[in-house]
Steps between C-alpha positions, in 0.01 A plus 500: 500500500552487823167577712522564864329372786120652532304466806127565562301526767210245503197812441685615181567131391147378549427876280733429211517159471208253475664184543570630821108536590394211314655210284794542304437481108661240323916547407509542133752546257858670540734337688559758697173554692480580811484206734207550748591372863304512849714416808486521879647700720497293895681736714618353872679679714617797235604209265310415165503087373639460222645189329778330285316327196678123433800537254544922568716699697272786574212568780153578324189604680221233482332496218457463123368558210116585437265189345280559257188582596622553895508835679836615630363447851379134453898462320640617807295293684561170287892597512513484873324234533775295216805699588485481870212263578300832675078478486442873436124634447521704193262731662746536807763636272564890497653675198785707590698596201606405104835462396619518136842456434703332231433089554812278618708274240247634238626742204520862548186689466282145616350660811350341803178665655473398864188533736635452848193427758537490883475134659376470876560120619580361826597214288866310435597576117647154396746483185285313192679299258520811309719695786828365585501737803300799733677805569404766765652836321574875570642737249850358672355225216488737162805350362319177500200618302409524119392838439117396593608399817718807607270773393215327683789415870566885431107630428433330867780579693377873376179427616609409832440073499866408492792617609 
């Protein structure tokens, strides 16, 4: 089975899918449950960070995966602040959209559900010992991307944020 990419806008996410409004219930049983992700999206001059994790060949939004007991906003938060060393109020971060698409290097039908929320730092983002590298990408960067990655460079350059 090979699912396609499904994008929501952040009123019908926070509508169908609690985890999005609250915390995100514990990952039981199958192996191939989705895997629940919040990243940022820190757009600079029509470019969106993203980064090369250590040992991968790919450029990933930052992010990851959703603690137990942790909201997808204070994940996103938490990632930026391990991935590329940014201090981000979790209350400063805007929903835009949810991703879900099939997950990268995982087995088919193992999907990945991705909150993306908007960043807005004057800050430096520094590579952590997690990130081998910081990219600045455009959609001139979609070959670089798992699908995750793409559909969210392509859901912003739609909306306008990147070229």
């Amino acid at each position: 089975m090979n699912a396609g990419p499904s994008v929501a806008g952040a009123d019908s996410a926070a509508d169908s899918d609690p985890s999005v409004a609250g915390l995100v219930p514990s990952v039981t049983g199958s192996d191939l449950s989705n895997i629940e992700v919040a990243a940022i999206a820190l757009i600079r001059e029509r470019r969106v960070l993203m980064v090369t994790a250590r040992g991968r060949d790919v450029i990933f939004m930052p992010g990851g995966k959703v603690d137990a007991g942790e909201t997808l906003v204070q994940a996103a938060a938490r990632e930026s602040r391990e991935e590329v060393g940014l201090e981000l109020d979790a209350t400063q971060l805007t929903q835009l959209f949810t991703v879900l698409t099939q997950a990268h290097g995982e087995p088919e039908g193992r999907m990945v559900n991705m909150v993306i929320f908007a960043a807005d730092t004057s800050a430096e983002p520094v590579a952590s010992a997690e990130v081998s590298e910081l990219h600045w990408a455009t959609t001139a960067d979609l070959f670089r991307c798992p699908p995750a990655g793409a559909e969210v460079v392509k859901r912003l350059n739609a909306l306008g944020l990147i070229d």
